[in-house]
N, C-alpha and C positions, 0 to 999 in steps of 0.2 A: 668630797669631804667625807673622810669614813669614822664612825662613830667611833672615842678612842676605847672604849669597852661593849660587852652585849648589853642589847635596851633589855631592861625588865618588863614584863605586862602589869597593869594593874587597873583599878575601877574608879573614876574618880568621883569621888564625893561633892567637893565644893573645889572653889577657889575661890580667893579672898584675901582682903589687904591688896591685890595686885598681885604681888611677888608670892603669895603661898599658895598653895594646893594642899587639901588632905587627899589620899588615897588607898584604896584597899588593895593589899598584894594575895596572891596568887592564896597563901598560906592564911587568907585571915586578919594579918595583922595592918595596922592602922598606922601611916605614917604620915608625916611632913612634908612636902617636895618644893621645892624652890621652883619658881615660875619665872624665867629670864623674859619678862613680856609687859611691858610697862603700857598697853594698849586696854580695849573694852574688849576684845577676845569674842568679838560678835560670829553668835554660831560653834563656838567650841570651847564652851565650858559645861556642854547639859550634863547633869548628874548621871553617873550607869555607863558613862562611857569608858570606853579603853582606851588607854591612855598607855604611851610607851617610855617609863625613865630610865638614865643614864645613873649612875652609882661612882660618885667619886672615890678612889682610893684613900686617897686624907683623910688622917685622922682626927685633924683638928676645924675640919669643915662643919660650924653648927649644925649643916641640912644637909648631906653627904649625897641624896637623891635629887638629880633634874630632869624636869616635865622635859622633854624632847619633843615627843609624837603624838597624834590622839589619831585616833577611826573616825572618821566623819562622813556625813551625808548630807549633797546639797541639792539631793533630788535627782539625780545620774548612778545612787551607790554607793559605799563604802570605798571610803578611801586615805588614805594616807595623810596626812596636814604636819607638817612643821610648826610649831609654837616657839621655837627658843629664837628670839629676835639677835644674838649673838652670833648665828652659824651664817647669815648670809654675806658677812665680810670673807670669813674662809672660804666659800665657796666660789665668791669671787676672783679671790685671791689665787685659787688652783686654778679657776680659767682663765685670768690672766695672766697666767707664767706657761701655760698649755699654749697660746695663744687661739683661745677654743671661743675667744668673742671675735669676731669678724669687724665688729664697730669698733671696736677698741684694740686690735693687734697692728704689729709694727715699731713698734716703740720700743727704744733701746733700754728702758730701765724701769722699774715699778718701786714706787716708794708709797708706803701708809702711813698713815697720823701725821698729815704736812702740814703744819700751823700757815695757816692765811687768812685772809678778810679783816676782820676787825677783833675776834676772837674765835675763830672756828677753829676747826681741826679738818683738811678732805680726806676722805678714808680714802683713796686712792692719786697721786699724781704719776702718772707718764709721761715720761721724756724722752726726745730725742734730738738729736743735734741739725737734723734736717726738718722737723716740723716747729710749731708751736705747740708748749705745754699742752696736755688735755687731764684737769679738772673734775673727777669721778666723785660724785657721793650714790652711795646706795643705800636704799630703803628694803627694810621686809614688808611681804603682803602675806596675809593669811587668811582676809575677808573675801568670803562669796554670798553675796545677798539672792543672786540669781544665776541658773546654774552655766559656769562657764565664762563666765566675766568676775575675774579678780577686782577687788577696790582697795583702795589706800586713801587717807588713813581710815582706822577704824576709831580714832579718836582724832578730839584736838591736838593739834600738835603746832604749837609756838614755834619750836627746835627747827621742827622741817620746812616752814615759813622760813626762818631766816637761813637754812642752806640756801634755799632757792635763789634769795639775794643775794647771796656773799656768790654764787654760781655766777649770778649775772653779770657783775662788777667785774666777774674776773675775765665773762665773755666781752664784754663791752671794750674790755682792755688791749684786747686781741687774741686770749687764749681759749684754747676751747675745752669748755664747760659742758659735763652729762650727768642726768638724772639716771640711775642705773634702779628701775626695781626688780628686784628680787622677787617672787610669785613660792612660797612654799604650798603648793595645790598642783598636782601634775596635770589635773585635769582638765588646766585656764585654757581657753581659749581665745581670752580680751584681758583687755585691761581695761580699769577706766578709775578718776578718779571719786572720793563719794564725796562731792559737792556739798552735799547735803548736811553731814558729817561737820564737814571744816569749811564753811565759806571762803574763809581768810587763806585757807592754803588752797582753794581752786583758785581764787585771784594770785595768789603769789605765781603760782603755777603760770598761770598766761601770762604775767607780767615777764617771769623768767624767759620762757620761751620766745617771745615778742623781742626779747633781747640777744637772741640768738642761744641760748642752753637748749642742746639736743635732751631727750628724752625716749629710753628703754628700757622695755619690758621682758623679761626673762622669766618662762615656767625651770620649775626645777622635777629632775626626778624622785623620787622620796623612796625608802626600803628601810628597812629594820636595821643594814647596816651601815646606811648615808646617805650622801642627800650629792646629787652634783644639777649642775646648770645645764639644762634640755636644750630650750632653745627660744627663739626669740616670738613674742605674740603681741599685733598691732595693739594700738592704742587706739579709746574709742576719742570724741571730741568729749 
């Protein structure tokens, strides 16, 4: 997925509210940035950092700047981190029409935003005339508490409790159901979830799985001009 304009540098000051960001540009001035990241942003929000926004062309965009990227260290170095929880459905989305996920290619047609379960939406279903459906939702990671092992989530999250269900309901039916996360950190080398964080979604988690929903983890690459799907990194227990 290639950024649709150049990212701008800048300094970020605060975030706050969730969705905002102030930030200092190159020149001085003091701006706004929209934060697509409804998470606790643990590890990448310190003040002084560089931070990398995107600049809408619309003119009628309230906050015309989005947080994309920051520099980060998680004790390995500076590096690259994706922040915008938005980008990992298109990224997915190019490796699955690439068929550049090995667990998930084959399948005769890819469709997004498929209404099922009770009220969900799955960001991705695959079809084929020779298998059973398979049932994708994806998650972003952005959390490293220790270096090298990615975590999800970095908040409570209800939402992602109840994909888990509506996953398993649909594996249990016969279809098969995947936990897809996304890792914007090139540098993961694990996954795992942060138990600790969301009790409620490590239990949802094994429940799902116990149900038969597979579950993958995906590092991505990260650059100033996009971000694509690297490649695949074990899951811890």
């Amino acid at each position: 997925m290639k950024f649709a304009v150049e990212l701008i540098p800048a300094t970020l000051l605060r975030r706050y509210k969730r969705f905002l960001a102030d930030v200092e540009l190159t020149d001085g001035s003091v701006i706004t940035a929209h934060v697509a990241n409804p998470g606790a942003m643990i590890g990448l929000q310190a003040t002084g950092a560089r931070v990398w926004l995107s600049k809408s062309p619309s003119t009628t965009r309230k906050l015309p700047y989005s947080w994309e990227l920051i520099e980060a260290d998680f004790g390995g170095g500076s590096e690259l981190v994706g922040v915008n929880t938005m980008h990992p459905n298109a990224i997915v989305a190019e490796a699955l029409a690439a068929q550049a996920i090995p667990e998930l290619a084959g399948y005769a047609s890819i469709r997004r935003e498929v209404k099922y379960g009770a009220a969900s939406r799955v960001d991705f279903l695959l079809e084929d005339p020779a298998r059973p459906p398979c049932y994708v939702e994806v998650k972003n990671v952005h959390m490293m508490r220790r270096l090298g092992l990615a975590e999800f989530p970095d908040s409570v999250t209800a939402r992602g409790a109840r994909h888990l269900e509506e996953l398993a309901i649909v594996a249990a039916a016969g279809a098969r159901a995947v936990m897809l996360f996304v890792i914007q950190i090139g540098s993961s080398t694990a996954f795992a979830l942060a138990r600790d964080i969301d009790p409620a979604y490590g239990r949802a988690f094994d429940t799902a799985r116990a149900a038969g929903v597979e579950a993958i983890a995906y590092t991505c690459a990260i650059s100033h001009d996009g971000l694509i799907l690297a490649g695949p990194v074990p899951i811890e227990p």
